[in-house]
Every structure is written in structure tokens, then in C-alpha cells.
N, C-alpha and C positions, 0 to 999 in steps of 0.2 A: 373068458369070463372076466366080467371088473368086479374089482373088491369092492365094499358096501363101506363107507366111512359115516362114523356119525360127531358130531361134538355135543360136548356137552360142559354149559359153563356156566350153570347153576344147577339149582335144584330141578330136577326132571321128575314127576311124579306121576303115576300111572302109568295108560296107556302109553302114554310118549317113553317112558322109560324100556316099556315089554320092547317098540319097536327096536328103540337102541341097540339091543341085548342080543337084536336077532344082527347085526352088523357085524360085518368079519373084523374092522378095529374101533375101539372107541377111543376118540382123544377128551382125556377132561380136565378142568382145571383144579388147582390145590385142593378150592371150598366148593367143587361141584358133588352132589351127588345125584344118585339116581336110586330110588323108591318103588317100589309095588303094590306096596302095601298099604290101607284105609288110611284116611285125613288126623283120625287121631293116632292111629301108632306113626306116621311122618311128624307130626306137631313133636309130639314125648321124645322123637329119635332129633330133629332139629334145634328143638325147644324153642319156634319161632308161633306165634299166636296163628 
């Protein structure tokens, strides 16, 4: 078996985040994160327009 790597080095939102999540490690950086959730609860949780 190979392990599933993913990075992540900003904001990842959605579908791209679900894949992430399914990865056996995530490397991310200080100010990344990763979201699942609709456009306005990401906006309120980042505070970026």
C-alpha cells in the first residue's frame, strides 16, 4: 500500500478540502486552512470578502 499525501497551503474550501481529509497525512502551512462548509459560513470564519 502507498500512503496518500496531500498539502495544503492555503485556504482549501469544499470539495477539495472533503478529498484532503480522505488522505492518510495532511501537511499544511501556519495560515492554511481547510473548510466544508457554504461560502458564507467560510467568509464569517476567515473574514476575507
Amino acid at each position: 500500500m502507498i500512503p496518500q499525501l496531500a498539502c495544503v497551503f492555503g485556504h482549501c474550501i469544499g470539495a477539495a478540502a472533503f478529498m484532503a481529509t480522505l488522505s492518510d497525512f495532511i501537511l499544511m502551512e501556519a495560515e492554511a486552512t481547510l473548510s466544508i462548509a457554504g461560502a458564507r459560513i467560510n467568509q464569517a470564519a476567515t473574514g476575507e470578502c
